[in-house]
N, C-alpha and C positions, 0 to 999 in steps of 0.2 A: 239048114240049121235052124232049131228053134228061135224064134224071139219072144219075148215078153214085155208087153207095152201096158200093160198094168200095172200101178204102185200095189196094189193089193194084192197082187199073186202070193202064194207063200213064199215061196223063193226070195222075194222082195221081202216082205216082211221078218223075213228070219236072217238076212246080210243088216238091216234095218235095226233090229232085237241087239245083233252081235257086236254093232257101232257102239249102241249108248249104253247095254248092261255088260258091266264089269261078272257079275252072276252067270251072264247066261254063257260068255265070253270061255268060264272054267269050267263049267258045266257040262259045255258042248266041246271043250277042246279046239276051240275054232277060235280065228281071228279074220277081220278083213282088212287088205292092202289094199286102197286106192292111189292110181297114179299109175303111169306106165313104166318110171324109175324105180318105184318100191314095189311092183310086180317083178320087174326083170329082177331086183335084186334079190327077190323073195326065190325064183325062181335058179339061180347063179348060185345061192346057197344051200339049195339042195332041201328050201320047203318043201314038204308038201302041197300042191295046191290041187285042192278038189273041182275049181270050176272057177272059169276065166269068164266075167262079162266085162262085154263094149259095146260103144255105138258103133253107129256104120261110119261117123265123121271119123271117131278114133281106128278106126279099122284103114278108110281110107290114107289117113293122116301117116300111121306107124304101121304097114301092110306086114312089113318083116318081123315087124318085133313080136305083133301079134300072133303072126303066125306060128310062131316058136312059142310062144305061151299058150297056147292052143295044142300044140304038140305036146307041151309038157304037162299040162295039167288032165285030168281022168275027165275033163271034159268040158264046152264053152255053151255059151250061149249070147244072141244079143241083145241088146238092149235099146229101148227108147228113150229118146229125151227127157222124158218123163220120169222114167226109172230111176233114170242118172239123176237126177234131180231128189228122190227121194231116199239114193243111199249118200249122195257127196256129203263129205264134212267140210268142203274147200270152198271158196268161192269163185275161180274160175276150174271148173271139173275138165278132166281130162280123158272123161267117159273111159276107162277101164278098170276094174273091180278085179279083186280075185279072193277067193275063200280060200283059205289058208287049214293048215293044221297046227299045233303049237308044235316046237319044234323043240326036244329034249335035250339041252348043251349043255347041262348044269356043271359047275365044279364042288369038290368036294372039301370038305377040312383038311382030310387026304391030300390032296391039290394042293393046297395052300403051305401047308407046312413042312409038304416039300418046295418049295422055292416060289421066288417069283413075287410080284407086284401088285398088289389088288387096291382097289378103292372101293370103299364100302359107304353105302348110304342109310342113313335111320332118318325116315320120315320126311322124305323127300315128298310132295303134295302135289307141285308143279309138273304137270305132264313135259312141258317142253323141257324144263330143266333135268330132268328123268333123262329124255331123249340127246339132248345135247349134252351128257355129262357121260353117258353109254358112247356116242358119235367122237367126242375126244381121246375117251379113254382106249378104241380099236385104234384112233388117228396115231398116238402117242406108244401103240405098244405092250401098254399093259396085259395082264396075266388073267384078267377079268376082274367083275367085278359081283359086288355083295350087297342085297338090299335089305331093308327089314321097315314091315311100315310105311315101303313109299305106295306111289300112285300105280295104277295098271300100266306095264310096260306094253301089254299091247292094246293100250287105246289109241283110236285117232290121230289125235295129238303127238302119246311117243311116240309113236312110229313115225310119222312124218319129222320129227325132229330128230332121234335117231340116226335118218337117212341110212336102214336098212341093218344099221350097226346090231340091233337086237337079233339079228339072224345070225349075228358071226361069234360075237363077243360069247367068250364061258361065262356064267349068268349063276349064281346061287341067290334062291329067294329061301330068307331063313326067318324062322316061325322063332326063334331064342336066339337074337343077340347079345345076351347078358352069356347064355350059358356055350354059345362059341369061340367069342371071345376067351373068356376062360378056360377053355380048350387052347386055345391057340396059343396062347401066354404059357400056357404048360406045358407046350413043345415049341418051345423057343421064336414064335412067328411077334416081330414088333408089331402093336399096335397103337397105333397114334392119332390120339383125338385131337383136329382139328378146331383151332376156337379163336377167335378174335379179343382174347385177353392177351394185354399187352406182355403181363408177365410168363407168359408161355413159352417155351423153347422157339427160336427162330428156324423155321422148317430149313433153312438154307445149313445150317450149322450140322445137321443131322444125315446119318448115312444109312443109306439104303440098299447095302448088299446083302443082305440075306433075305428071308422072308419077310413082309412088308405091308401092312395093313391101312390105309391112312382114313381115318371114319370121318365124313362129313353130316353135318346134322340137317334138321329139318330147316325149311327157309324162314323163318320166323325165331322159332327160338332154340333153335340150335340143337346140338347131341342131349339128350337125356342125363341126368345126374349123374344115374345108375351108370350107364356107358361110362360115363367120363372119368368114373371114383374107378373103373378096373381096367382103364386101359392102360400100355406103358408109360403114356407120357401125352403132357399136353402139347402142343407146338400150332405154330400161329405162322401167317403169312403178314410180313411189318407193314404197317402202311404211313404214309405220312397224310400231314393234314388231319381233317379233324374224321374223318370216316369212320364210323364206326366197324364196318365189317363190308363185309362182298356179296354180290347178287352168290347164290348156293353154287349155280355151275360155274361162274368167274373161279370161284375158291377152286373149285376143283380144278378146275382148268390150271390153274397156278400152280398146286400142291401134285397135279400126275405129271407137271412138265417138269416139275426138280426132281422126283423119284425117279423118271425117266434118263431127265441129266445128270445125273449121278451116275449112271447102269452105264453110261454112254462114254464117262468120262471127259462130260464137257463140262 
């Protein structure tokens, strides 16, 4: 089997390109998983993966797992220390790598308004809260979810925080939030802008049996006007003490676990 012990090989350079540009990322239809957990899972969800590298430590280390990623993918190669070194975004590397394809899971307005539970994000910026707000909302059940505005879901960042969830979860990234929303309002799908004003509807008070949209806004300053003037309703998670509002994936975390509890009858 080939190895590559050069940072400068193309090969290298172009997993390298695919890490840090969000550009080349869509360009190329490629992404890369590091880690032998977000490979297996990449792989257990029925990624594509074009080419698996490791070192010989991770080869020796996880012989089976590899081997199977090697089976599954159109083809491996290994890697030097060196290498590893020049594609890791982690600080302790786990020396396996895999080139990925994007994977097509989208959901539709379609989707939506036929039934079901969505959480939708506008200008979410935070890679990890990206990832861990996609990681709760497969944990919790949801029907998927809607971005507009945020960060690259498959950067680095989201994907390790994620924890693979980007490969399962139905996924719609929408170029018009303004003009979906108002689609969805027009066939009856509630959508509900999440805010930290006090006089807001209490999310607990509110029911979630039909179609269900709950919009959480950017981590800073929240949903956009625009959103908030056309959704059905404002509604708020109470908080006591003097707190102004929720780290972004906290809220969300709170606002899919009572849409959930409701569906659930608890």
């Amino acid at each position: 089997m080939k190895k590559i012990t050069s940072p400068t090989n193309p090969a290298v350079k172009r997993m390298s390109l695919l890490n840090s540009s969000k550009a080349a990322r869509y360009e190329q239809r490629r992404f890369v998983t590091e880690g032998l957990r977000l490979c297996c899972d990449a792989m257990l969800s029925h990624v594509h993966i074009e080419k698996i590298y490791f070192t010989s430590a991770a080869y020796d280390k996880h012989t089976d797992e590899i081997k199977k990623l090697i089976a599954y993918a159109d083809s491996a190669c290994e890697i030097s220390d060196t290498v590893q070194s020049r594609l890791s975004e982690t600080k302790t590397p786990q020396g396996v790598f895999g080139l990925c394809e994007m994977k097509t899971q989208g959901i539709t307005s379609a989707d939506i308004i036929g039934g079901g539970r969505y959480i939708a994000l506008e200008g979410i910026q935070d890679p990890s809260n990206l990832g861990a707000i996609a990681r709760t909302a497969e944990a919790l059940g949801l029907d998927g979810m809607i971005t507009f505005g945020c960060c690259d879901m498959y950067s680095p960042k989201a994907l390790r925080a994620s924890m693979g969830a980007f490969f399962r979860l139905p996924i719609m990234v929408s170029d018009d939030i303004l003009s979906l929303t108002q689609n969805l309002k027009a066939n009856s799908v509630n959508v509900f802008a999440c805010v930290p004003d006090r006089d807001a509807r209490d999310i607990r008070e509110l029911s979630f049996v039909s179609a269900s949209v709950a919009v959480v806004g950017n981590e800073g300053n929240g949903i956009s006007e625009g959103l908030k003037n056309i959704c059905s309703m404002n509604v708020t998670v109470p908080m006591a003490g003097r707190a102004e509002s929720l780290n972004a994936s906290h809220a969300a975390t709170v606002i899919m676990w009572e849409m959930m509890r409701q569906q659930n009858g608890k």
